[in-house]
N, CA, C and O of each residue as an XYZ file, in Angstrom:
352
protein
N     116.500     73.228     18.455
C     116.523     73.490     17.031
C     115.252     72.910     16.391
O     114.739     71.845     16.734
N     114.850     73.637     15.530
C     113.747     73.345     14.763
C     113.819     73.264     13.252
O     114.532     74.072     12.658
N     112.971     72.129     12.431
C     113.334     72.178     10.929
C     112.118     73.426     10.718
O     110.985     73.495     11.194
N     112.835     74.334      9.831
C     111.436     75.614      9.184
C     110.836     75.237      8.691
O     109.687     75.194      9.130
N     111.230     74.498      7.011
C     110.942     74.931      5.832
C     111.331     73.593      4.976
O     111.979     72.742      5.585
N     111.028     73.369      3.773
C     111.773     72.561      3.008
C     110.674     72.382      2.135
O     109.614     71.771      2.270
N     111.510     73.535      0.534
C     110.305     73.694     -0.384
C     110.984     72.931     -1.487
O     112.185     73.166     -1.617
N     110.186     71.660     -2.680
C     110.418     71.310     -3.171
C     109.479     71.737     -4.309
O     108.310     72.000     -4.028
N     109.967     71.834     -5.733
C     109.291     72.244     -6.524
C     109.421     71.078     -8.087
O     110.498     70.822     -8.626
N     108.207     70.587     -8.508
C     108.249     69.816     -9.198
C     109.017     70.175    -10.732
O     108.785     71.166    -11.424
N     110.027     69.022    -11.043
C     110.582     69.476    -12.655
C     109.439     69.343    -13.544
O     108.457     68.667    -13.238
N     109.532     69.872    -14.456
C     108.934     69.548    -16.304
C     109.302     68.488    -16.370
O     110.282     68.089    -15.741
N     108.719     67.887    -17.024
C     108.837     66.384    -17.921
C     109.342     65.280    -17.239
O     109.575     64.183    -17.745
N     109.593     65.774    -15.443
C     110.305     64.505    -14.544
C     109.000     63.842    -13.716
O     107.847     64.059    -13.344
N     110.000     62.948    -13.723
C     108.965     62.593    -12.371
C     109.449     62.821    -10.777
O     108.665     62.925     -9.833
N     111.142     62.885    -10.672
C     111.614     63.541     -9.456
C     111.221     64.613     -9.107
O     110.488     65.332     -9.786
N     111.766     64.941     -7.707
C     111.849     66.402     -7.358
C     113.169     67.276     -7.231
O     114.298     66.807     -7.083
N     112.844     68.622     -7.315
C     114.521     69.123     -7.112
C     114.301     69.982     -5.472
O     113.237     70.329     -4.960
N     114.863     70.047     -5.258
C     114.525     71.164     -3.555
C     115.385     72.629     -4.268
O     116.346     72.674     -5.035
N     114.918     73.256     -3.906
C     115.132     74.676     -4.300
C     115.796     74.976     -3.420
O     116.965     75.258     -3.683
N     115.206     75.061     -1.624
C     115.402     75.742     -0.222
C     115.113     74.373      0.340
O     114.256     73.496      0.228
N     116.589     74.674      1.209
C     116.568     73.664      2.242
C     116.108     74.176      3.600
O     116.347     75.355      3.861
N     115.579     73.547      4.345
C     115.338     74.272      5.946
C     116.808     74.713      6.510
O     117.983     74.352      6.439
N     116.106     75.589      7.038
C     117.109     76.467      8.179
C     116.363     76.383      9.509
O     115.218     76.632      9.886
N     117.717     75.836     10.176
C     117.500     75.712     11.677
C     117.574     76.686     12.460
O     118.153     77.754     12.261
N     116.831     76.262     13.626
C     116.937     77.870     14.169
C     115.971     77.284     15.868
O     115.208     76.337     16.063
N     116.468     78.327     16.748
C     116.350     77.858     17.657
C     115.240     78.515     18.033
O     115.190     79.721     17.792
N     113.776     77.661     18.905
C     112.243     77.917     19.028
C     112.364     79.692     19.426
O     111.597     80.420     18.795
N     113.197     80.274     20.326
C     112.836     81.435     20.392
C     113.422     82.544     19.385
O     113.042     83.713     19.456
N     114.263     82.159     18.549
C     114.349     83.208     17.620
C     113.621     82.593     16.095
O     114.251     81.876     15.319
N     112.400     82.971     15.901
C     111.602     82.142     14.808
C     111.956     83.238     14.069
O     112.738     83.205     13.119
N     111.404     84.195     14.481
C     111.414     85.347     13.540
C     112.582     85.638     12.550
O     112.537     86.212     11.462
N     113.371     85.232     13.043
C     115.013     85.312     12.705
C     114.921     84.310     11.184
O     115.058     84.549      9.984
N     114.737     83.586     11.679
C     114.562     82.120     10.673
C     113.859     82.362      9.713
O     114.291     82.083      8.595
N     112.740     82.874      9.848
C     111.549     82.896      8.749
C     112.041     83.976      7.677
O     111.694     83.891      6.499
N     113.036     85.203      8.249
C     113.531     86.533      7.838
C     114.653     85.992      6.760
O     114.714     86.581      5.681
N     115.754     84.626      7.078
C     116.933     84.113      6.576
C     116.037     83.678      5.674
O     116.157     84.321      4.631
N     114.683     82.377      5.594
C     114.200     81.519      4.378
C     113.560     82.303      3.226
O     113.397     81.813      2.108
N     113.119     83.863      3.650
C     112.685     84.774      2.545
C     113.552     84.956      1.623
O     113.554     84.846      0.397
N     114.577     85.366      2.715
C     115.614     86.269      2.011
C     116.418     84.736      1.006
O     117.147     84.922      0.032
N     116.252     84.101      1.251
C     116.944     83.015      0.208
C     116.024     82.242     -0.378
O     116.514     81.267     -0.948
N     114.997     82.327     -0.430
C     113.750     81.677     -1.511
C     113.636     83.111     -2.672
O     113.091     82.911     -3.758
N     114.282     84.762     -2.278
C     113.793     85.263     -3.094
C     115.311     85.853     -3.800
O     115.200     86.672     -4.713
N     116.288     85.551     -3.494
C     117.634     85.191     -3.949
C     117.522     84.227     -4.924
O     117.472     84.710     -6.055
N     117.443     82.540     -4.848
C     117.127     81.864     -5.601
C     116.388     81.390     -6.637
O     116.560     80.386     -7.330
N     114.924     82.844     -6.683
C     114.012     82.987     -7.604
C     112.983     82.185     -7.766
O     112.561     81.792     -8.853
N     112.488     81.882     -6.540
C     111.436     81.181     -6.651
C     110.313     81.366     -6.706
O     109.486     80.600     -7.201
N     110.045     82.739     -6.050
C     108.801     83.795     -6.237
C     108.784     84.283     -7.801
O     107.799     84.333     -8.538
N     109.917     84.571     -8.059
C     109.462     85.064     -9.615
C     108.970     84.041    -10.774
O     108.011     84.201    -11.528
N     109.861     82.961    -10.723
C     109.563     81.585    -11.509
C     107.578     81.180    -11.136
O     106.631     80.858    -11.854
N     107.709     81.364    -10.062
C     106.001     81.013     -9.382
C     104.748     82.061    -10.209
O     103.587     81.763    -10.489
N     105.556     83.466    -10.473
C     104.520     84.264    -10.927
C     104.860     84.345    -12.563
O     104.285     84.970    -13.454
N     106.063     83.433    -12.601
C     106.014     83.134    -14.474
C     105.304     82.334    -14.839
O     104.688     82.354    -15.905
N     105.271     81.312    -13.824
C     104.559     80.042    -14.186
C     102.854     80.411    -14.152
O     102.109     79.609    -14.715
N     102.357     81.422    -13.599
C     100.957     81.542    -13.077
C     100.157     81.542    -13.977
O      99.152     80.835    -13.902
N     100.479     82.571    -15.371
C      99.705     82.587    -17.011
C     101.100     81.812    -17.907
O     102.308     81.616    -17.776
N      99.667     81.484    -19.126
C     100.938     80.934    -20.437
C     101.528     82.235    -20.829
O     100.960     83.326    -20.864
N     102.851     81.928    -21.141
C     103.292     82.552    -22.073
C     103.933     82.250    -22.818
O     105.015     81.825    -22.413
N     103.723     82.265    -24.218
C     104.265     81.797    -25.493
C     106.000     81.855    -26.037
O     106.727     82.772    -25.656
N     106.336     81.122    -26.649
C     107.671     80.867    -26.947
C     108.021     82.395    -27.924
O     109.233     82.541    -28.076
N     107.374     83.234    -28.418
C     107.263     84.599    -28.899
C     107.680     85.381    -27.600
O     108.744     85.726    -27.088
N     106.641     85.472    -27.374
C     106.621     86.378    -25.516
C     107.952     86.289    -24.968
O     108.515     87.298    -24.543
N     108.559     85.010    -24.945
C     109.542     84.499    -23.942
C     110.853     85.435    -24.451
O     111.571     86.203    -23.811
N     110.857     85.030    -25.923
C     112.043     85.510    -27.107
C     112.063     86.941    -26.721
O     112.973     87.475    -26.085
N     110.764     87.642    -27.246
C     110.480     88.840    -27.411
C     111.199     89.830    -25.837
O     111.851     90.874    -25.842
N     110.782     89.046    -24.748
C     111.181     89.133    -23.419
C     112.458     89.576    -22.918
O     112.702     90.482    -22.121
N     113.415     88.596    -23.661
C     114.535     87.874    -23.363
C     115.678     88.917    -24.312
O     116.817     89.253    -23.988
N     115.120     89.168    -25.221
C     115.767     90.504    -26.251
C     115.552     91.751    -25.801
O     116.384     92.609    -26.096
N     114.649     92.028    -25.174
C     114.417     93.251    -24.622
C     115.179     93.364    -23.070
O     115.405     94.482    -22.606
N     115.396     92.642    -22.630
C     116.270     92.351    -21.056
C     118.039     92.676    -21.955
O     118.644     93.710    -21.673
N     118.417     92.039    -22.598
C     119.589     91.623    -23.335
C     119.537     93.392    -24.253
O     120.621     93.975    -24.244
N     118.690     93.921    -24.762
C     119.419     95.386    -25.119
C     119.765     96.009    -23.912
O     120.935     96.240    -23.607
N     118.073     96.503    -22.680
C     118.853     97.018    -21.839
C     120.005     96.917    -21.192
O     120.518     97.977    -20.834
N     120.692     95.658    -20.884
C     121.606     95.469    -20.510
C     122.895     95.497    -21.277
O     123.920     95.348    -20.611
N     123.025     95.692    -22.773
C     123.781     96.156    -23.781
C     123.758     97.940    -23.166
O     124.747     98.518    -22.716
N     122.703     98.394    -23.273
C     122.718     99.988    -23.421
C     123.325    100.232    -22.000
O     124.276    101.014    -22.015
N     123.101     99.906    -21.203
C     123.680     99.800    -19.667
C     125.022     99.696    -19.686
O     125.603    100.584    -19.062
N     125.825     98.723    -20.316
C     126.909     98.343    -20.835
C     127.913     99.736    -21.377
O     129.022    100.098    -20.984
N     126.769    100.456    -22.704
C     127.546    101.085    -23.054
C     127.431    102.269    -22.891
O     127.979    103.082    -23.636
N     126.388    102.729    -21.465
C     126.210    103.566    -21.029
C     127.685    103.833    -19.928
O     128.312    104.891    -19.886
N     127.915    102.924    -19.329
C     129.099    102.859    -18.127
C     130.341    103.239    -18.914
O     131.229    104.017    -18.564
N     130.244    102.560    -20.018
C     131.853    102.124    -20.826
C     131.978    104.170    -21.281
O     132.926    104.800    -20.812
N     131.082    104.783    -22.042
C     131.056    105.878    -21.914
C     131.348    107.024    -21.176
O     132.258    107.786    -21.502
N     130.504    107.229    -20.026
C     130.947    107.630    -18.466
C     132.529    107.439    -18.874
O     133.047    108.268    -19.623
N     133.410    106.140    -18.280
C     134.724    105.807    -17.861
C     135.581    106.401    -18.503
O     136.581    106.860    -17.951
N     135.307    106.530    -20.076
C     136.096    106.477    -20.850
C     135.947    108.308    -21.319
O     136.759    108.771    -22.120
N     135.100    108.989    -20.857
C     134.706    110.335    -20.873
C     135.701    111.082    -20.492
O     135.927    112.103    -21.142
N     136.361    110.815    -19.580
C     137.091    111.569    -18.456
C     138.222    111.769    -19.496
O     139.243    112.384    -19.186
């Protein structure tokens, strides 16, 4: 058994760390296997996306502006389904 991985990512305003992804063990001849499980759960847990939020500023506007526009589509989505169901 081998340790993979073990990504820690620094908080705001702390001085601790939090671990995001813990290593996954895995035995020397199935690596591939291993490396396939730590993707698939570093990009489950959102750590790639948080990484490419963090890359430019973006303003407390942006964020709002962002965050309302996620929150209709998912209203209109809402009452797109409820429609459909209730069609019949």
């Amino acid at each position: 058994m081998i340790k993979l991985a073990t990504v820690y990512v620094k908080k705001l305003n702390k001085d601790d760390f939090k671990s995001y992804s813990e290593y996954k063990n895995a035995c020397a001849d199935n690596v591939e296997a291993a490396i396939k499980l730590f993707r698939k759960k570093v990009i489950n847990e959102g750590i790639l996306k948080e990484c490419q939020d963090r890359m430019y500023y973006t303003s407390k506007g942006d964020k709002r502006r962002k965050a309302a526009k996620v929150a209709r589509r998912k209203q209109l989505k809402k009452m797109y389904r409820e429609k459909r169901y209730f069609s019949d």
